[in-house]
C-alpha positions in Angstrom: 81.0 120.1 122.6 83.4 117.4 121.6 86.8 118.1 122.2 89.3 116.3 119.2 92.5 114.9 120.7 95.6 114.9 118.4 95.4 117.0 114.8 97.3 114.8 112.3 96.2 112.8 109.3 93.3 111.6 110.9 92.7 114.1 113.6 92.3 117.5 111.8 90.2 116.0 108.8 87.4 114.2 111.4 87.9 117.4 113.7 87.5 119.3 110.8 84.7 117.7 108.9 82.4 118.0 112.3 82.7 121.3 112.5 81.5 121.8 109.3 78.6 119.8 109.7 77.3 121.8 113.1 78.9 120.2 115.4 81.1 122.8 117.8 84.4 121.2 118.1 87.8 122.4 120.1 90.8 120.3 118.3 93.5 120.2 121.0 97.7 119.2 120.4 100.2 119.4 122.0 102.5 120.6 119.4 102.4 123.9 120.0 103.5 125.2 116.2 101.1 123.3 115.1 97.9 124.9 116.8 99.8 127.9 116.3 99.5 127.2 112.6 95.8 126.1 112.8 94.8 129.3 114.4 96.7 131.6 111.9 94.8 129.7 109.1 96.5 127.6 107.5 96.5 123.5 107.3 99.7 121.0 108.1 99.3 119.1 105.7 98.0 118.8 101.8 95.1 116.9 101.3 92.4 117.0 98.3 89.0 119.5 99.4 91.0 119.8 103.0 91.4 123.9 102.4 88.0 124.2 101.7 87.0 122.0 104.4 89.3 124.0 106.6 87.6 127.1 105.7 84.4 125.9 106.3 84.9 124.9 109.9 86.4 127.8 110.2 83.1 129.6 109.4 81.6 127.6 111.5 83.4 128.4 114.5 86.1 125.7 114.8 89.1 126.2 117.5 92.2 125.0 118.4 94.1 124.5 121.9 97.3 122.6 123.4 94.7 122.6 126.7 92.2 119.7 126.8 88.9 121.2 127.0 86.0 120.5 129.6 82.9 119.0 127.5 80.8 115.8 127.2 82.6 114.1 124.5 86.4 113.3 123.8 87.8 111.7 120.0 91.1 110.6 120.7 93.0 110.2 117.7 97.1 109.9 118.1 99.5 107.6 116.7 99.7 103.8 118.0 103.2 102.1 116.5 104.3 98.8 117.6 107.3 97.3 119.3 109.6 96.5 116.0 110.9 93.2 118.3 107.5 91.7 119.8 105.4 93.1 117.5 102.6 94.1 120.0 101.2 97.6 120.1 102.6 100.6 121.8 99.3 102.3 123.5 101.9 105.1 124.8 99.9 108.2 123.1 96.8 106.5 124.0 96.9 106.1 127.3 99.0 109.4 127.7 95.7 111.1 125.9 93.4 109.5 128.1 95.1 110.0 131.5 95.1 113.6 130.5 91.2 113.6 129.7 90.5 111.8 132.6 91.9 114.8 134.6 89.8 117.6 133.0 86.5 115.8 132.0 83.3 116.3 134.0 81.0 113.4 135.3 79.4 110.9 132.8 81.6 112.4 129.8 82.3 110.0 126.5 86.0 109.2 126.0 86.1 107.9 122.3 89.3 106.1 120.7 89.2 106.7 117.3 92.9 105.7 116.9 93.5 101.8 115.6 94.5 99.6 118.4 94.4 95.8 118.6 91.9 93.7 120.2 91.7 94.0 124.2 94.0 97.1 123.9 91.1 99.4 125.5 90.2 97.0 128.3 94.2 96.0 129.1 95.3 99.8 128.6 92.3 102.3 128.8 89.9 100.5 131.5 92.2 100.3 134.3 93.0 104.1 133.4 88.9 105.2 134.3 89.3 102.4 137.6 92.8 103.9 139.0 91.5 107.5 138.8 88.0 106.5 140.3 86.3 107.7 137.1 84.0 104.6 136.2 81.6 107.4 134.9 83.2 108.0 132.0 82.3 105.7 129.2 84.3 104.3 127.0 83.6 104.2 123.0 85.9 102.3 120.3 85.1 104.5 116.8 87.9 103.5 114.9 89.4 105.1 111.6 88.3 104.2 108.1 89.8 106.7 105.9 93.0 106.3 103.7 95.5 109.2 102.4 95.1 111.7 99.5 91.1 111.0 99.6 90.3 111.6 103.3 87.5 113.9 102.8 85.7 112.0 100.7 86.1 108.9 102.4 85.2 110.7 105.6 82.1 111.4 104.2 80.9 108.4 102.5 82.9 105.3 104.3 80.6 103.4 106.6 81.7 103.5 110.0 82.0 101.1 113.6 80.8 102.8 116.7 82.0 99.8 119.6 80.8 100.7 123.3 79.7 99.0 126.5 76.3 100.1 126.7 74.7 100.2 123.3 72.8 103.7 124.1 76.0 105.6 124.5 77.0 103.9 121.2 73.8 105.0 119.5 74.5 109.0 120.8 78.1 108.9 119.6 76.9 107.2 116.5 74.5 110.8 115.9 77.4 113.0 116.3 79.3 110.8 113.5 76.1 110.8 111.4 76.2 114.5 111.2 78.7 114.2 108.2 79.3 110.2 107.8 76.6 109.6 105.1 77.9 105.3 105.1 76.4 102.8 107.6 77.0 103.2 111.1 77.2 99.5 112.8 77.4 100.1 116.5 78.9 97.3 118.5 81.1 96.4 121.3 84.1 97.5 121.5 86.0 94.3 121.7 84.6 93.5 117.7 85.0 97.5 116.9 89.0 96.9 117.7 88.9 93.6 115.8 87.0 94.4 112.8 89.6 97.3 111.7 92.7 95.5 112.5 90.7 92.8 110.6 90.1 95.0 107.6 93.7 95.8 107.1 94.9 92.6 107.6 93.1 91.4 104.9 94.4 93.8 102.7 97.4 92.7 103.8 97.3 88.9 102.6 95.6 89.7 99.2 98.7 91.8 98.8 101.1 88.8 100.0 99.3 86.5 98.1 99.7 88.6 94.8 103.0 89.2 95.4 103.7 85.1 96.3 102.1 84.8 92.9 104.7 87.2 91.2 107.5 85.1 92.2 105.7 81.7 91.5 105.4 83.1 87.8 108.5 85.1 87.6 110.4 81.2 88.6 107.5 79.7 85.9 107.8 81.7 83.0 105.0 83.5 83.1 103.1 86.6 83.6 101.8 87.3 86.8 100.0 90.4 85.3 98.2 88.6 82.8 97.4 85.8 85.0 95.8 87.5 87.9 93.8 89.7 84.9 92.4 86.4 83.5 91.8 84.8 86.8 90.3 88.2 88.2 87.2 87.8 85.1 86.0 85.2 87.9 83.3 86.4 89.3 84.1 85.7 93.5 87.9 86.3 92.3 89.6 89.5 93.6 93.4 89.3 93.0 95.6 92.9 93.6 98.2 93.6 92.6 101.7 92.8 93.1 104.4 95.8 94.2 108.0 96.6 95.6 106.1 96.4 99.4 103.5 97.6 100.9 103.5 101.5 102.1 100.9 103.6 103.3 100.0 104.0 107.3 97.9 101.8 108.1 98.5 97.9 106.6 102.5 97.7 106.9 101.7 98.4 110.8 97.8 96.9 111.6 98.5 93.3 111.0 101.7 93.1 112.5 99.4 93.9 116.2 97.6 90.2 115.9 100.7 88.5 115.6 102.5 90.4 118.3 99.0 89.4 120.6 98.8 85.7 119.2 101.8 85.0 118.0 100.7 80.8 118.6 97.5 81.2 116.5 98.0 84.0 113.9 100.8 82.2 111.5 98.9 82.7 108.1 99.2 86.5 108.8 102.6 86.4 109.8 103.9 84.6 107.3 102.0 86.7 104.4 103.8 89.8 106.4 106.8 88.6 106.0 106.5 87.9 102.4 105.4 91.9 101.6 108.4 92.7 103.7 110.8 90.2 101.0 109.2 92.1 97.7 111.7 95.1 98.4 114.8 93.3 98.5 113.3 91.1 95.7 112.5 93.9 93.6 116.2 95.5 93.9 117.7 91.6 93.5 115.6 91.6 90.0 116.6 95.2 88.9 120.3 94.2 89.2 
């Protein structure tokens, strides 16, 4: 049984989705109007296919609980924001999420993090957890998010995904129960480059976006226009330019980047400085419509 931890945007679609696919799940929060909700049969939240999703787990014998449940595998999926002032993660909900499993789960059970945390995060925050409460069985598993707003199911379904753990068998079993809906690649790793490679992801996104919008203000001072330039320049074949906006919004990319700078704030400059120049476009945009 694998018992989902936290039912929010990312939560209650993957909790969800393996149900669906066979897997018997127990989604546990502990917002207790929430579960309350869940168990009279309706979602918290709008999504595309989620109803019918919803209904088929349902069917297949999907539950929900504020009580964390004793089985062999644990998805942890909760919010982790950052400090606004250093810029380093807040692991609060994580490590509040896994002091509570480590309480209720039997010997040799999984404890997977599918929330996005920073490099080192589970071995500075998570680790020492399993090592103060004497439970070294459990094994630890980094399976971090890929899916993005108003098309979760699909991307559920067809993004590949990064299975990180310290012994590559245990990554290779969690990487079955994933494969029971996730039709993309499954790369299992450690879970040092699991953390990396999706804070990596978004921080990419991230400086394609800065750059774009460097580019708008370049133009706008030049005469030109930006939107016709990065069309032309895009008909390059290894050229990619996005587009330029009023910011960047979403969950994920205002927030993911921002942990590398908070953890090397000596080394990660580039990133910091295209951060900063998505946070400008707002004010810039308002400064232009006046």
């Amino acid at each position: 049984m694998v018992n989902v931890i936290g039912l929010g945007y990312i939560g209650l679609p993957t909790a969800l989705m393996m149900a669906s696919h066979g897997v018997e799940v127990v989604g546990t929060d502990y917002n207790e109007e929430l579960v309350a909700t869940l168990n009279a049969g309706k979602t918290t939240f709008k999504e595309e296919g989620l109803d019918e999703l919803f209904a088929d787990a349902l069917k297949s014998g999907i539950k929900f609980s504020t009580d964390y449940q004793v089985c062999d595998t644990y998805i942890v999926s909760v919010p982790t924001p950052y400090d606004k002032l250093d810029k380093k993660i807040d692991p609060c909900y994580v490590v509040a999420a896994c002091k509570t499993v480590l309480e209720v789960a039997p010997e040799g059970a999984v404890l997977v993090v599918e929330s996005t945390v920073s490099p080192n995060t589970i071995d500075r925050f998570v680790r020492p957890l399993l090592i103060e409460a004497g439970r070294e069985d459990v094994r630890l598993v980094h399976a971090p998010e890929r899916i993005i707003p108003g098309n979760m199911v699909y991307e559920l379904l067809h993004n590949n995904r990064t299975i990180g753990a310290d012994d590559p068998e245990v990554g290779e079993a969690v990487a079955k129960v994933y494969a029971s809906f996730c039709q993309g690649e499954i790369s299992v790793t450690d879970i040092r480059t699991a953390e990396m490679t999706k804070v990596v992801e978004n921080t990419f996104r991230a400086v394609n976006i800065a750059f774009s919008n460097e580019l708008a203000k370049i133009c706008r001072i030049g005469g030109m226009d930006v939107a016709e330039v990065i069309r032309i320049a895009n008909k390059h074949p290894r050229v990619n330019i996005l587009n330029p906006g009023p910011g960047v919004g979403g969950h994920c990319i205002p927030v993911d980047p921002w942990f590398l700078v908070g953890d090397y704030p000596e080394t990660a400059n580039f990133i910091r400085l295209a951060l900063q120049t998505n946070a400008s476009m707002p004010e810039y945009v308002m400064h232009r419509a006046h």
